[in-house]
C-alpha positions in Angstrom: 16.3 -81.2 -12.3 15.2 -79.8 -15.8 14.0 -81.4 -19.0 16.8 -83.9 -19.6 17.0 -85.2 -16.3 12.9 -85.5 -16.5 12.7 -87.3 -19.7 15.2 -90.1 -18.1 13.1 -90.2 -15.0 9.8 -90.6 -17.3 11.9 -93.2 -19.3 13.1 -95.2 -16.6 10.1 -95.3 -14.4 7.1 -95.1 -16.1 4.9 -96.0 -13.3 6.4 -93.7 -10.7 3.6 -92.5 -8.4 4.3 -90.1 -5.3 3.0 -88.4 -2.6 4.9 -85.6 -2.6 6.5 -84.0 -5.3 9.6 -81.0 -4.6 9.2 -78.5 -7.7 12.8 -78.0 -8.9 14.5 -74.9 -9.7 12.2 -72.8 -7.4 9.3 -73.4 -9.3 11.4 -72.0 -12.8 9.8 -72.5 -16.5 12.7 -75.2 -17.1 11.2 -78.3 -15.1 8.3 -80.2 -14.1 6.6 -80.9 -17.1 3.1 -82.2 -17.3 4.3 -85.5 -18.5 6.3 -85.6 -15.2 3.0 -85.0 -13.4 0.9 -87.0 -15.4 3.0 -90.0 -14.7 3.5 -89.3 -10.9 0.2 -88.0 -10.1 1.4 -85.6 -6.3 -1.2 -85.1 -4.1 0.8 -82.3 -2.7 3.8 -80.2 -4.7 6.3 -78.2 -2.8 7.7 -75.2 -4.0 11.1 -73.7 -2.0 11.3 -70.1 -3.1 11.7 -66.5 -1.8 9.0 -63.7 -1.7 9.0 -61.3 -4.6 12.3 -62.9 -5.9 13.9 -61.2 -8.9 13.6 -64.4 -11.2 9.7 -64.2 -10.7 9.8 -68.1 -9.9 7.7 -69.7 -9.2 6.9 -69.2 -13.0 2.9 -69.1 -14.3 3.4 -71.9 -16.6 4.5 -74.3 -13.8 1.8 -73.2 -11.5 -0.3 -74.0 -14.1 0.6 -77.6 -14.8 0.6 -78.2 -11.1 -3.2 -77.0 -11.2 -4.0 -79.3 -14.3 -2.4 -82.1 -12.5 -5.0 -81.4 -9.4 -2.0 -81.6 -7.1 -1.7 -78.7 -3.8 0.4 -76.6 -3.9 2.9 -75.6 -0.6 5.2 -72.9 -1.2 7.7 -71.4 1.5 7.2 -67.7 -0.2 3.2 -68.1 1.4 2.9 -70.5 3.9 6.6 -70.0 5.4 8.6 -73.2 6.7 6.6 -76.4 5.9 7.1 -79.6 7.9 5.7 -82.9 7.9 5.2 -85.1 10.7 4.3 -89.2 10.3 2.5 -90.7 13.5 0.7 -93.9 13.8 0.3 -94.1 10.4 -0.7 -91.1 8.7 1.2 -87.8 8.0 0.4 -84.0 8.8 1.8 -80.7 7.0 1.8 -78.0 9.6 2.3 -74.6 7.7 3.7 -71.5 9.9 2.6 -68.3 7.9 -0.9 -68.3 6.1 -0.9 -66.5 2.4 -1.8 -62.9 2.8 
């Protein structure tokens, strides 16, 4: 979603908190804003792009909020296919690649 779609999320639900937040647009300079963060407060973001893409995504400036809002990063370009697993109550990420 970009900004437009964001404002009417930050509108509508002011109090939305998450978990787990999926950076749009492969991580692109058009989307997760840090009032978006600041209102869902993601312990983890994930980030679903390709290594050494030609867009450059994800971009610096969205890295950058995601740092500011203290939330982890998980990107497919570093850590490979990402899953989560819930059992008895609490959940796992299990990466498949490590970052080089």
């Amino acid at each position: 979603m970009e900004s437009k779609a964001e404002k009417d999320i930050i509108n509508g639900f002011p109090e939305l908190k998450v978990d787990v937040h999926q950076v749009a647009h492969h991580g692109s300079n058009t989307s997760t804003s840090e009032e978006l963060m600041d209102i869902m407060e993601p312990e983890y973001s994930f980030i679903s792009v390709g290594r050494n893409n030609m867009y450059g995504h994800p971009s610096v400036e969205v890295l950058d909020t995601i740092k500011r809002a203290e939330s982890t990063v998980l990107r497919t370009d570093k850590h490979g296919a990402i899953t989560f697993r819930f059992k008895h109550g609490k959940g796992y990420f299990y990466k498949f690649m490590e970052e080089e």
